[in-house]
N, CA, C and O atoms as a DFTB+ gen file, in Angstrom:
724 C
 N C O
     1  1     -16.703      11.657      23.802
     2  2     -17.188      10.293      23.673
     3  2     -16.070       9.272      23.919
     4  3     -16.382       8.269      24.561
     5  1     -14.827       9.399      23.498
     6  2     -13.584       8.694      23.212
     7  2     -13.001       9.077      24.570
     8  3     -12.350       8.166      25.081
     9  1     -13.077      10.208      25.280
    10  2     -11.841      10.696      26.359
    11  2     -11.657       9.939      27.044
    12  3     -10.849      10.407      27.846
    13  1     -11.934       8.780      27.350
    14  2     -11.138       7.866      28.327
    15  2     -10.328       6.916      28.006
    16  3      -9.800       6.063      28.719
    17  1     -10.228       7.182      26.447
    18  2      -9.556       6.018      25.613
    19  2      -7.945       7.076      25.408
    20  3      -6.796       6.636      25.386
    21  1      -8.314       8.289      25.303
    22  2      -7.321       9.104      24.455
    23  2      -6.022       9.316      25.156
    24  3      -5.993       9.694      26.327
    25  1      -4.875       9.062      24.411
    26  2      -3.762       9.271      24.898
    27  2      -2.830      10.555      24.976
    28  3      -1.878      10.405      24.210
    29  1      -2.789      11.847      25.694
    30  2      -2.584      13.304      25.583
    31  2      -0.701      13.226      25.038
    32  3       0.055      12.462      25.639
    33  1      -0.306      13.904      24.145
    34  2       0.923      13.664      24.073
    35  2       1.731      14.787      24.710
    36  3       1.413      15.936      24.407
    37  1       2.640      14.610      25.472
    38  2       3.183      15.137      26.347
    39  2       4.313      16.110      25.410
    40  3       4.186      17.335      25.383
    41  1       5.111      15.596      24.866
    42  2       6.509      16.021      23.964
    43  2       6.942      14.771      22.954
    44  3       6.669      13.573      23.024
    45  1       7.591      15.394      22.154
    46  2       7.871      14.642      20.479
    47  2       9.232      14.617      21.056
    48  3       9.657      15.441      21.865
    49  1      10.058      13.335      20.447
    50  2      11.479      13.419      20.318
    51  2      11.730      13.196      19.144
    52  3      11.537      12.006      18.892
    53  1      12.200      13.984      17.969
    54  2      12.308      13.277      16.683
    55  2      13.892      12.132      16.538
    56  3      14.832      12.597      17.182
    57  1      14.122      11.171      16.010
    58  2      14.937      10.047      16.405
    59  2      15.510      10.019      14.773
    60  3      16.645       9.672      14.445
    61  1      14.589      10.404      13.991
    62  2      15.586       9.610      12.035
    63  2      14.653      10.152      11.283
    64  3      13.566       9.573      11.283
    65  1      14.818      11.495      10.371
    66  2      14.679      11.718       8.887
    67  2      14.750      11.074       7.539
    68  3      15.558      11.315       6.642
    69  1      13.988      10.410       7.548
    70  2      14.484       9.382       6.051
    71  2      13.951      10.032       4.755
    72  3      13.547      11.195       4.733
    73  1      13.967       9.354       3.855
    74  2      13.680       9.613       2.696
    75  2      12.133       9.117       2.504
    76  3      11.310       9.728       1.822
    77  1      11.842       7.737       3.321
    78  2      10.304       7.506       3.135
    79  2       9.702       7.860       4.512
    80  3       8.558       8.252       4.742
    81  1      11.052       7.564       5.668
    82  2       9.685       7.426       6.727
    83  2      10.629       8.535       7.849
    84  3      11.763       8.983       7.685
    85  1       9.803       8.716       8.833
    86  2      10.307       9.612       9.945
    87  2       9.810       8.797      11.107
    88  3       8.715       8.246      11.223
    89  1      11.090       8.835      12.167
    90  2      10.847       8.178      13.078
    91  2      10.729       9.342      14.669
    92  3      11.443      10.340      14.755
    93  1      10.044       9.074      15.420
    94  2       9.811       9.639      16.628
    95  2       9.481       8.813      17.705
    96  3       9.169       7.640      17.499
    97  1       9.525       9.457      19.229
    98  2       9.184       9.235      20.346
    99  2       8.833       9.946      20.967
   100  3       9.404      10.932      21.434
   101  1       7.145       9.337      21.176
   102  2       6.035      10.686      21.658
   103  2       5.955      10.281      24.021
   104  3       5.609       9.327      24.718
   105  1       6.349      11.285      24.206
   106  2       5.763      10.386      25.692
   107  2       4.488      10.674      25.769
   108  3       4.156      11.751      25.274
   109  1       3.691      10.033      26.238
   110  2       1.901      10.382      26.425
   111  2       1.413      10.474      27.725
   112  3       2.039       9.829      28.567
   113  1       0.298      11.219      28.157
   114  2      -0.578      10.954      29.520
   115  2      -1.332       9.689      28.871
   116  3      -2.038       9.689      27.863
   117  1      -1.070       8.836      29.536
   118  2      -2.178       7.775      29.671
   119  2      -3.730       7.992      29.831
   120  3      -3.852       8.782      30.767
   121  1      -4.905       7.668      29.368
   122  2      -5.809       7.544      30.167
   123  2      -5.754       7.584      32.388
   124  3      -6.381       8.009      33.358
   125  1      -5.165       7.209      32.207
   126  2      -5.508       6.786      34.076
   127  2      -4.158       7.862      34.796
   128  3      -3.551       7.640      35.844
   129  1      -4.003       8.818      34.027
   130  2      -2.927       9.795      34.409
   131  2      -1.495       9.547      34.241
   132  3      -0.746      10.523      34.197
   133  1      -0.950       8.191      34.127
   134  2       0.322       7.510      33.770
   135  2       1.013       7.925      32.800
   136  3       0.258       8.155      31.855
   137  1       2.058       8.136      32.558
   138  2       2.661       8.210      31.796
   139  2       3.342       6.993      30.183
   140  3       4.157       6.153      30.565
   141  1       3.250       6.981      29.744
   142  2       4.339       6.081      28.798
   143  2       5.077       6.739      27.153
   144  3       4.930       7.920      26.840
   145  1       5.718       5.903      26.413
   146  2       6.259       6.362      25.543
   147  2       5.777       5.229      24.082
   148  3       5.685       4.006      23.986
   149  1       5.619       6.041      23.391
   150  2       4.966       5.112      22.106
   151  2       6.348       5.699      20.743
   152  3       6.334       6.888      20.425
   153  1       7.247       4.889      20.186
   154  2       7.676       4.669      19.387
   155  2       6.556       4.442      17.601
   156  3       5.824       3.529      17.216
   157  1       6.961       5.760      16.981
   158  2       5.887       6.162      15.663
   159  2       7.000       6.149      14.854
   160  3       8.159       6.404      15.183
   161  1       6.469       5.761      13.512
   162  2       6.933       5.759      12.759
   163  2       5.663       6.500      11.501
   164  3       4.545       6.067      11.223
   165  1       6.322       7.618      11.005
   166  2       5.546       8.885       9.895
   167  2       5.827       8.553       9.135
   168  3       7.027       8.276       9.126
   169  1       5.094       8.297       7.930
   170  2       4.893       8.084       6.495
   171  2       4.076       8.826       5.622
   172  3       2.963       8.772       6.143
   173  1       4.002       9.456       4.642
   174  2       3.331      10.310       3.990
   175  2       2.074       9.569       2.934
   176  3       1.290      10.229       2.252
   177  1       2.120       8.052       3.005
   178  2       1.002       7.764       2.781
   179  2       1.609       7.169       1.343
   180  3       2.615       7.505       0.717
   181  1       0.478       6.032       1.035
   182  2       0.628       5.610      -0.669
   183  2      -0.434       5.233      -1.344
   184  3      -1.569       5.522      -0.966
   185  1      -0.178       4.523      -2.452
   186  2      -0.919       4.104      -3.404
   187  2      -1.031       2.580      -3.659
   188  3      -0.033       1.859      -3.685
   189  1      -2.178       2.165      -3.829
   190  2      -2.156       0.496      -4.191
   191  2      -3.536       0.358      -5.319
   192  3      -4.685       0.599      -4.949
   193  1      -3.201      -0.051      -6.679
   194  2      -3.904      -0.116      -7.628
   195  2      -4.468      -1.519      -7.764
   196  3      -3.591      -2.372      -7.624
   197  1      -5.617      -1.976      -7.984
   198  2      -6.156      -3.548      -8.483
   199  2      -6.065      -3.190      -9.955
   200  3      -6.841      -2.282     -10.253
   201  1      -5.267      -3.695     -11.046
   202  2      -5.628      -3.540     -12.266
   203  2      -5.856      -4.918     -12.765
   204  3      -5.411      -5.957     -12.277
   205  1      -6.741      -4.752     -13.983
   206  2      -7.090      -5.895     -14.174
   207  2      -7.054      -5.868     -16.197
   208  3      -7.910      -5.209     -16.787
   209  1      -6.515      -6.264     -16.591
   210  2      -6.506      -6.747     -18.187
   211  2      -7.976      -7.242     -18.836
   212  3      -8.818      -7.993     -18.344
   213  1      -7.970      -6.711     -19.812
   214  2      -8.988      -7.259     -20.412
   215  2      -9.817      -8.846     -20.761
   216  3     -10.937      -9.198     -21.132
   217  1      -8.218      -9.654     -20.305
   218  2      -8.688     -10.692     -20.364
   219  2      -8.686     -11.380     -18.996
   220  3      -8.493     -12.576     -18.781
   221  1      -8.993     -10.183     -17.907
   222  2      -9.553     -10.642     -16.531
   223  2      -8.396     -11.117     -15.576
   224  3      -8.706     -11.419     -14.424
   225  1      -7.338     -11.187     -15.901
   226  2      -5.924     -10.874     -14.930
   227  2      -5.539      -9.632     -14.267
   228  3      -5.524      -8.497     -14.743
   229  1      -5.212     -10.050     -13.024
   230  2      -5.091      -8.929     -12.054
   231  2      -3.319      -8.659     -12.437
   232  3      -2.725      -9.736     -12.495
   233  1      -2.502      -7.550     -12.671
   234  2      -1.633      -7.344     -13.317
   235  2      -1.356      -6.803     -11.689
   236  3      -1.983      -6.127     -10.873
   237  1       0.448      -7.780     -11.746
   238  2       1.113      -7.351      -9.787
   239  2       2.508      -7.466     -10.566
   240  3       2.642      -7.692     -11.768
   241  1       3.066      -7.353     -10.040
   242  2       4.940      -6.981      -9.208
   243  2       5.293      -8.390      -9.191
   244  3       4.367      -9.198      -9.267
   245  1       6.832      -8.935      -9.077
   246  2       7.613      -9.549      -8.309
   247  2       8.382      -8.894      -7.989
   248  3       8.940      -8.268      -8.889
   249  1       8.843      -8.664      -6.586
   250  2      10.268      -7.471      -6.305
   251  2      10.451      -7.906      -5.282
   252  3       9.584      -8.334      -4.520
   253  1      12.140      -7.852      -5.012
   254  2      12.624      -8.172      -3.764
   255  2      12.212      -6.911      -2.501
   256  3      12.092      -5.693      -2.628
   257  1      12.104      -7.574      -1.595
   258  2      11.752      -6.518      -0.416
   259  2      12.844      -6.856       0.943
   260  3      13.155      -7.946       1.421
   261  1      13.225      -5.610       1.293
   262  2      14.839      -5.881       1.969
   263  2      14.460      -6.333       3.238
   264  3      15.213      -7.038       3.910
   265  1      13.364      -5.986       3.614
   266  2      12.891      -6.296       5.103
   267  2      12.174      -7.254       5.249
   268  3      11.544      -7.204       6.305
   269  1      11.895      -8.552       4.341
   270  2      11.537      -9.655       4.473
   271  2      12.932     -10.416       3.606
   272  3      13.196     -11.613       3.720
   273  1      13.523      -9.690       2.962
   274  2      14.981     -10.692       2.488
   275  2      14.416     -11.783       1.632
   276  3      14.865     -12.929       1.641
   277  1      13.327     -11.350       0.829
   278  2      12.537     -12.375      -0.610
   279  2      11.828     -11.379      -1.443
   280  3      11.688     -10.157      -1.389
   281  1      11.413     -12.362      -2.263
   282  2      10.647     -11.641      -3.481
   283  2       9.506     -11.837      -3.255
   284  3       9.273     -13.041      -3.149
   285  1       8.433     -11.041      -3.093
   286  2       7.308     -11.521      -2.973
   287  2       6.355     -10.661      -4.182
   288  3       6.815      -9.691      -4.785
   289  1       4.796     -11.266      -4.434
   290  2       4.164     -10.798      -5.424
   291  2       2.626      -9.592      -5.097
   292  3       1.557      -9.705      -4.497
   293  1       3.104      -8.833      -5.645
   294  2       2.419      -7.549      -4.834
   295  2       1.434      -6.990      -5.664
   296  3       1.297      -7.713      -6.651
   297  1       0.804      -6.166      -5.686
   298  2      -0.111      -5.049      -6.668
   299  2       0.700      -3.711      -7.026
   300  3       1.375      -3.278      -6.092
   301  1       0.735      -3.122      -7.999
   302  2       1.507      -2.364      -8.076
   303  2       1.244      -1.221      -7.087
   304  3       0.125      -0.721      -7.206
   305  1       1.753      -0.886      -6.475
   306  2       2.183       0.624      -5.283
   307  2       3.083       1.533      -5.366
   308  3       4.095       1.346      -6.041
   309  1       2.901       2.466      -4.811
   310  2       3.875       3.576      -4.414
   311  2       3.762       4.546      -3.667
   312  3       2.646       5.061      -3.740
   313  1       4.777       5.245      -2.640
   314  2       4.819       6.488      -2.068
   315  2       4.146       7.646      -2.748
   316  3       4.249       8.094      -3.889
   317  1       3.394       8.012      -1.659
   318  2       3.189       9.707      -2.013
   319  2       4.024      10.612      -1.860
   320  3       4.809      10.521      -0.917
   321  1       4.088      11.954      -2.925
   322  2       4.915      12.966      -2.890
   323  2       4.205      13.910      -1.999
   324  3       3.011      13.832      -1.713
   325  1       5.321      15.117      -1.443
   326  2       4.462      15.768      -0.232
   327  2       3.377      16.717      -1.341
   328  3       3.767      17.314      -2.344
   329  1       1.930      16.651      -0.830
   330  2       1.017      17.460      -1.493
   331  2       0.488      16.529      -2.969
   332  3      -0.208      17.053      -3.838
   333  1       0.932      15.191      -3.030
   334  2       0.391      14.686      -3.993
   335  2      -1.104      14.123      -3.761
   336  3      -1.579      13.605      -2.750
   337  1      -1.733      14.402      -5.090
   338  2      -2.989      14.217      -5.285
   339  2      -3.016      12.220      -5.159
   340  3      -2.320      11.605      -5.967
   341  1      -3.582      11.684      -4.452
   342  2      -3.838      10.031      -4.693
   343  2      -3.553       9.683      -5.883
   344  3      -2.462       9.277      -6.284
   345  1      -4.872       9.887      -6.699
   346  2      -5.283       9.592      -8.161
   347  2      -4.843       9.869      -8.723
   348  3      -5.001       9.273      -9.788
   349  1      -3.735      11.113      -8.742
   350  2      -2.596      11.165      -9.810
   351  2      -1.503      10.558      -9.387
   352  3      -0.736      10.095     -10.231
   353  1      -1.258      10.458      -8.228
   354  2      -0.154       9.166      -7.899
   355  2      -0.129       8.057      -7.929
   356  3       0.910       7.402      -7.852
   357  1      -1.098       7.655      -8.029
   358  2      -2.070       6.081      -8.514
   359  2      -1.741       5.912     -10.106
   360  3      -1.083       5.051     -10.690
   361  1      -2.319       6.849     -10.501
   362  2      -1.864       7.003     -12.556
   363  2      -0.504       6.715     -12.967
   364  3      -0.175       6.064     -13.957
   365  1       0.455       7.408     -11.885
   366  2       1.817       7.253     -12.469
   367  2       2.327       6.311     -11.862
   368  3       3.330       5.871     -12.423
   369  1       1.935       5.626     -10.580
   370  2       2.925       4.234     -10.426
   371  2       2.028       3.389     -10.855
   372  3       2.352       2.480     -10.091
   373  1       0.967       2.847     -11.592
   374  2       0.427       2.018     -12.292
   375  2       1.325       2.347     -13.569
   376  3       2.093       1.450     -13.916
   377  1       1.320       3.294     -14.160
   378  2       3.006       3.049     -15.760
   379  2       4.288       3.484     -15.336
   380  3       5.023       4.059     -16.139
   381  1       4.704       3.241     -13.957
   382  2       5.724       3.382     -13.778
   383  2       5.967       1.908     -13.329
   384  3       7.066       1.407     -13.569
   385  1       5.151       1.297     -12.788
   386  2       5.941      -0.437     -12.493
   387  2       5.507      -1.460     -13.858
   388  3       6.099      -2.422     -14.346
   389  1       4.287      -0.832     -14.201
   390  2       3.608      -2.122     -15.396
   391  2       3.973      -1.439     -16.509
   392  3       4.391      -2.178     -17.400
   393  1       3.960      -0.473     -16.723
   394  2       3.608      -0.125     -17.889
   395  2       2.645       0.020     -18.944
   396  3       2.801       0.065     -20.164
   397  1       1.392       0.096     -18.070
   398  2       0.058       0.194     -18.438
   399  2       0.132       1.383     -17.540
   400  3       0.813       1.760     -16.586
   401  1      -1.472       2.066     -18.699
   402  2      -2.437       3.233     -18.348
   403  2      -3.679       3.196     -18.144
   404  3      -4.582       2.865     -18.913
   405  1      -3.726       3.672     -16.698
   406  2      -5.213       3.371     -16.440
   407  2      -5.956       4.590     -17.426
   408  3      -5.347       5.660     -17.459
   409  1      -7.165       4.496     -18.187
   410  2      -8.469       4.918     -18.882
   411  2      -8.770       5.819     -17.483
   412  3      -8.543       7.008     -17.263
   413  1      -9.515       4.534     -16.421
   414  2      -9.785       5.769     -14.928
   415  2      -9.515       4.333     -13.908
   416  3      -9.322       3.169     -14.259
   417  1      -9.567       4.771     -12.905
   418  2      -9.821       4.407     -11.888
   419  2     -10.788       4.729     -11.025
   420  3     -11.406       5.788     -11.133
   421  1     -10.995       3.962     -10.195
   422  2     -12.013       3.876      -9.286
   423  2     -11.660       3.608      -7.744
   424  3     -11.413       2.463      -7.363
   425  1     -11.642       4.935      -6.691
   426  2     -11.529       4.921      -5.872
   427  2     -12.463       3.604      -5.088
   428  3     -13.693       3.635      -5.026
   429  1     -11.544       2.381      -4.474
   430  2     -12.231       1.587      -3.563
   431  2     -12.348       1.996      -1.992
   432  3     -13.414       2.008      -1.375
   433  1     -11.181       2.302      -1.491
   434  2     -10.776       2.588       0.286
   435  2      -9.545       2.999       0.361
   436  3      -8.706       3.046      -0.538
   437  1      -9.447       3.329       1.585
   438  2      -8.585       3.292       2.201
   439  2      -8.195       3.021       3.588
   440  3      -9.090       2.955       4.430
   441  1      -6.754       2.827       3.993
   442  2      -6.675       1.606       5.364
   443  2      -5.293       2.006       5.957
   444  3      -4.469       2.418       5.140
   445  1      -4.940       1.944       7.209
   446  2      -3.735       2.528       7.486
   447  2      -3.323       0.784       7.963
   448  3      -4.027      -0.125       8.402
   449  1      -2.012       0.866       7.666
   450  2      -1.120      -0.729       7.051
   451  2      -1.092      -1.254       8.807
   452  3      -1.618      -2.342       9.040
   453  1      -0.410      -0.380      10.128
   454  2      -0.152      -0.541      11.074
   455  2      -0.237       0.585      12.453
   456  3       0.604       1.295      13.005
   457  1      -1.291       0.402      12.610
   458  2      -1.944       1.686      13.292
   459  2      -1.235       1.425      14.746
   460  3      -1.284       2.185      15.713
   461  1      -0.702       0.423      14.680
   462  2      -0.346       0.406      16.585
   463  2       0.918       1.352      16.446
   464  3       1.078       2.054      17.444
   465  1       1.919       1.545      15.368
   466  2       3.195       2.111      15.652
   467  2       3.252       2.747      14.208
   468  3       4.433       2.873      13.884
   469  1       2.603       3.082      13.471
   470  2       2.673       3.778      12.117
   471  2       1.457       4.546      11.439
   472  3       0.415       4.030      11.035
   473  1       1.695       5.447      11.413
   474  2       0.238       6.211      10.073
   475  2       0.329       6.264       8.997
   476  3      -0.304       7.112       8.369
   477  1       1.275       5.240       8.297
   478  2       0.950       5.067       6.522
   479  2       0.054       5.018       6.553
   480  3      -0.535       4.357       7.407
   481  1      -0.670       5.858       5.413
   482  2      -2.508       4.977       5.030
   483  2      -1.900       4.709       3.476
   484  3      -0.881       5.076       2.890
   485  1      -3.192       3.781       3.082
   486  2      -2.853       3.190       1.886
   487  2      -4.300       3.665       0.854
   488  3      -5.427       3.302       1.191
   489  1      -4.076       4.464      -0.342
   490  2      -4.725       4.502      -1.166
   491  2      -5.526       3.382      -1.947
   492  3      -4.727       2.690      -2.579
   493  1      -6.663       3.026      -2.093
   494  2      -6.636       1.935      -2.834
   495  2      -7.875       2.020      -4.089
   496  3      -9.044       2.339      -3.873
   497  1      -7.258       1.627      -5.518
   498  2      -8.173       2.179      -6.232
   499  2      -8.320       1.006      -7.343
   500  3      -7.511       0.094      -7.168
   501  1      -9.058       0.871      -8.285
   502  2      -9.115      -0.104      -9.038
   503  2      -9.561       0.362     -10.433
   504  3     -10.193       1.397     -10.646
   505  1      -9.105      -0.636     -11.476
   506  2      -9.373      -0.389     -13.068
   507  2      -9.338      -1.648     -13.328
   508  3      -8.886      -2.513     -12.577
   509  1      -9.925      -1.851     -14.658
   510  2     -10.337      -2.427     -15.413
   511  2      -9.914      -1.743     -17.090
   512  3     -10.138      -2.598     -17.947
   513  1      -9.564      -0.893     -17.468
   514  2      -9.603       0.455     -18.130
   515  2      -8.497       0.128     -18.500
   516  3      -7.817       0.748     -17.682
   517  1      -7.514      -0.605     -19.388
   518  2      -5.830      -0.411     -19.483
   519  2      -6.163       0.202     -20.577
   520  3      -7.218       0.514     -21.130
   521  1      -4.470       0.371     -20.884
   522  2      -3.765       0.629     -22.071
   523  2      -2.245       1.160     -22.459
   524  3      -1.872       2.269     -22.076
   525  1      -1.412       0.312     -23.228
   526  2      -0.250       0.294     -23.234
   527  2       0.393       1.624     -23.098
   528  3       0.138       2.558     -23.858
   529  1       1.229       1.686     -22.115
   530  2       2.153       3.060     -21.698
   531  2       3.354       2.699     -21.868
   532  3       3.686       1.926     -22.767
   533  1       4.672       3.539     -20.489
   534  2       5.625       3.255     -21.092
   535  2       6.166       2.617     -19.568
   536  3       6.332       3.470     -18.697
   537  1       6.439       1.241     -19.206
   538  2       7.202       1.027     -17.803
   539  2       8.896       2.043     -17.421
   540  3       9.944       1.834     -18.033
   541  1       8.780       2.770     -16.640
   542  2       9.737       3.315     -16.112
   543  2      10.013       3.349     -14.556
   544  3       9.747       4.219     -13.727
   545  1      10.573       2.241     -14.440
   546  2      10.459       2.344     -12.500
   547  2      11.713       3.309     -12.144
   548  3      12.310       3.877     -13.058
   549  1      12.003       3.438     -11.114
   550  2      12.360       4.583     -10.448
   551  2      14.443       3.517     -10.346
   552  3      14.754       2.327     -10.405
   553  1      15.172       4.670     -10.200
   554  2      16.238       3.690     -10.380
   555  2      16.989       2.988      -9.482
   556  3      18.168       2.682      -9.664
   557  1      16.134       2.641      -8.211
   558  2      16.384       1.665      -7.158
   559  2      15.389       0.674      -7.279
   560  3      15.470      -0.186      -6.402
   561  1      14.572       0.542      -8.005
   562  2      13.720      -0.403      -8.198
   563  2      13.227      -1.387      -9.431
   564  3      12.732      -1.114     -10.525
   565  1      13.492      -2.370      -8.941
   566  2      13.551      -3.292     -10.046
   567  2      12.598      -4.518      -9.662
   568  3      12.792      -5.159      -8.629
   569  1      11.775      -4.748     -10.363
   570  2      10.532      -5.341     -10.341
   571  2      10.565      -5.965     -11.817
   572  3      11.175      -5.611     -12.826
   573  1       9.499      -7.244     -11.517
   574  2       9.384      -7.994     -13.020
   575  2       7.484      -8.116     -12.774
   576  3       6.903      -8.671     -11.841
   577  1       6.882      -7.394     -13.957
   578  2       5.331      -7.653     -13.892
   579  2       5.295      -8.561     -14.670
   580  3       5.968      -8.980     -15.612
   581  1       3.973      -8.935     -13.890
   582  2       3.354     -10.480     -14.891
   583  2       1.961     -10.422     -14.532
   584  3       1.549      -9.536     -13.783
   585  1       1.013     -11.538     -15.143
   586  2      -0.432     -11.102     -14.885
   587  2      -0.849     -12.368     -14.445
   588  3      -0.218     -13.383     -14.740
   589  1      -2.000     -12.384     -13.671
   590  2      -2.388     -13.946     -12.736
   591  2      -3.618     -13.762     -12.951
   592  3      -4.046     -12.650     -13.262
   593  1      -4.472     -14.937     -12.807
   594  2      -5.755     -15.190     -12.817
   595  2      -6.115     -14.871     -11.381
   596  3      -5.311     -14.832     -10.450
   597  1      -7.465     -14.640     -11.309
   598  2      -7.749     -14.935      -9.659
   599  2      -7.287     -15.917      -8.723
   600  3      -6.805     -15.770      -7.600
   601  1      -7.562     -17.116      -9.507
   602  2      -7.079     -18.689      -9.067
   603  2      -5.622     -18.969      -8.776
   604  3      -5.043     -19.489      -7.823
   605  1      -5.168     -18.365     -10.104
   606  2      -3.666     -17.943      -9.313
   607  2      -2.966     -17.677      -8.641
   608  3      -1.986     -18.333      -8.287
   609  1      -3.459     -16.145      -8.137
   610  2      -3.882     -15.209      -7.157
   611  2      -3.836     -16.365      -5.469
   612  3      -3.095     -16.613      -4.518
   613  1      -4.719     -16.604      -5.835
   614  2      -5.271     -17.422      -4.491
   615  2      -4.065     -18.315      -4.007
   616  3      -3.548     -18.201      -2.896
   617  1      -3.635     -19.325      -5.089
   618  2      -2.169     -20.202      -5.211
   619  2      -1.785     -19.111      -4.275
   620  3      -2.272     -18.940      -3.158
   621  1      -0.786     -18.331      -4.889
   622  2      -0.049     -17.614      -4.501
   623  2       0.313     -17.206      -3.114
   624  3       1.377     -17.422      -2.533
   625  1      -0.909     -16.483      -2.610
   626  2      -1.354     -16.593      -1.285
   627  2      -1.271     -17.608      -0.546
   628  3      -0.717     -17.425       0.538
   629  1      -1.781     -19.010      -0.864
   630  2      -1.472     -20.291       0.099
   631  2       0.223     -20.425       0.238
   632  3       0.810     -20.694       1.286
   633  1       0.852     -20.175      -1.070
   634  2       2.614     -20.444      -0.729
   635  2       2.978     -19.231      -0.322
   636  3       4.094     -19.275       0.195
   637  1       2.474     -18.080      -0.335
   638  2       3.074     -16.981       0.840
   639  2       3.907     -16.379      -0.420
   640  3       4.902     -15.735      -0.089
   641  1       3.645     -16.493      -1.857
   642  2       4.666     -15.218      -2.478
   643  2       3.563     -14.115      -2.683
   644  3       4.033     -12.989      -2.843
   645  1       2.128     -14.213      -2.711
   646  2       1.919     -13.278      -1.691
   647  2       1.391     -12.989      -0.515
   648  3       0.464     -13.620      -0.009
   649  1       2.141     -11.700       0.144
   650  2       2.509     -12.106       1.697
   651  2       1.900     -10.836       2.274
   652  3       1.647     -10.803       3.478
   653  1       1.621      -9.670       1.403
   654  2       1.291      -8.489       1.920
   655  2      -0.313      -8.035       2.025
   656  3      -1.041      -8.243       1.054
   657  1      -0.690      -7.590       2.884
   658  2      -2.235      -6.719       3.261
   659  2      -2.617      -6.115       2.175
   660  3      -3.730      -6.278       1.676
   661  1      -1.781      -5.412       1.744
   662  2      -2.509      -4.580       0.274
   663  2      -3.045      -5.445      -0.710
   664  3      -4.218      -5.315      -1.061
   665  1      -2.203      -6.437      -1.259
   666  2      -2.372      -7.206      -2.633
   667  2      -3.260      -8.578      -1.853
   668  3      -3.845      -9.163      -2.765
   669  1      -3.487      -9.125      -0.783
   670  2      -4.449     -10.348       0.241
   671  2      -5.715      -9.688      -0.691
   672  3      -6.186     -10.170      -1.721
   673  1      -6.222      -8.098       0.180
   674  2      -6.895      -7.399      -0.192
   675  2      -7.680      -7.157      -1.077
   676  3      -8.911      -7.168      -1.071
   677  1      -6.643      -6.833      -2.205
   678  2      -6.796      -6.897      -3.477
   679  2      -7.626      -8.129      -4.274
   680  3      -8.520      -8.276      -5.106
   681  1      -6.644      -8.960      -3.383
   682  2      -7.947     -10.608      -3.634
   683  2      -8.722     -10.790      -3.617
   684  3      -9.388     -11.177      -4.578
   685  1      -9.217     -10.558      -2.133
   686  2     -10.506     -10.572      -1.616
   687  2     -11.281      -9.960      -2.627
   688  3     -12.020     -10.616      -3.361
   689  1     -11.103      -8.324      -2.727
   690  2     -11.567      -7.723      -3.490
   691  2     -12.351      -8.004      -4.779
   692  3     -13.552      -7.793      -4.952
   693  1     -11.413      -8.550      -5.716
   694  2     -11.678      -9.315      -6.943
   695  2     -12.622     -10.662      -6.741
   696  3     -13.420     -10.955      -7.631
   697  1     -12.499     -11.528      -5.464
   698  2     -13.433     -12.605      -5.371
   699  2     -14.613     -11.906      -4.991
   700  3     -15.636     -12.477      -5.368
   701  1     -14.853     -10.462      -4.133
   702  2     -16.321      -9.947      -4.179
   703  2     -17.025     -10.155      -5.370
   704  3     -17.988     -10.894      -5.575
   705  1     -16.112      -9.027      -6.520
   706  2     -16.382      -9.151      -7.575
   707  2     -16.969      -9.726      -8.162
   708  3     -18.152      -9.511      -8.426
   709  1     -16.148     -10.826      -8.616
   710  2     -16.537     -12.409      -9.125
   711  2     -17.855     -12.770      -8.617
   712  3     -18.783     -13.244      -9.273
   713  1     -17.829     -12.449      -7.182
   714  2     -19.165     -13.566      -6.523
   715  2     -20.490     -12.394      -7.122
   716  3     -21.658     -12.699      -7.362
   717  1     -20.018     -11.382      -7.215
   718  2     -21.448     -10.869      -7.421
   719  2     -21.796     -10.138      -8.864
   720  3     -22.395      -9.065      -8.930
   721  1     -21.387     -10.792      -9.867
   722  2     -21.556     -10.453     -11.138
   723  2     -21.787     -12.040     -11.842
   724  3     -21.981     -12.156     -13.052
């Protein structure tokens, strides 16, 4: 159905082993027999939680991010381990950045961040369900949680502290919500 779209990959060059991501250069048959080269970047995939407090605040991050060189305000996330289950990786970086425990979560979607040059996909799950745990972030990471209203939320977004697809998302998300309850 797709074969005239599909790009055949010819040979892998692997280019950088990292700790989160792996970099390569695939050459491809083109559709129209041509050749070219597509620059990938491999990621093992993550987690992005909507939590929300009992008193209806969506609970996010402030953390500096090196590749925008600011702090911006996020939902709590994290990398997957190789063979990790989502939902249990979802459980532990929700009390590893906040320090809340999700009761459960609720699988919403999932979405890959940059499909033209990357296959992160992004877990995305939501609670309502807290309860006090213990914050332990990881020891390169240093983050300050705080909790926002929707309206807040929205602020936020117009001044760009927040700036990312996951936590926009997350917005949206919560204004479905809102609109239909």
């Amino acid at each position: 159905m797709d074969e005239h779209l599909y790009e055949k990959t010819i040979s892998t060059t692997p280019i950088y082993k990292g700790r989160v991501i792996d970099l390569e250069i695939d050459e491809v048959e083109l559709p129209d027999g041509k050749t070219s080269k597509r620059e990938l970047v491999r990621h093992p995939g993550a987690v992005a939680i909507i939590a929300v407090t009992t008193e209806g605040k969506l609970v996010v991050v402030r953390q500096y991010r090196k590749a925008l060189d600011r702090v911006i305000v996020e939902i709590p996330a994290g990398k997957l381990e190789i063979n990790e289950d989502p939902l249990e990786c979802a459980m532990r970086e929700l009390e590893e950045e906040t320090g809340y425990k999700a009761v459960s979560l609720q699988y919403v979607t999932s979405f890959y961040t940059s499909p033209g040059f990357a296959d992160e996909i992004v877990h995305l799950y939501f609670t309502d369900s807290l309860r006090h745990g213990t914050c332990q972030t990881d020891d390169d990471e240093f983050v300050e949680q705080i909790e926002i209203t929707l309206e807040e939320a929205l602020e936020l977004i117009q001044t760009k502290e927040i700036y990312d697809a996951k936590t926009a998302y997350a917005v949206q998300y919560l204004q479905l919500l809102h609109i239909n309850r």
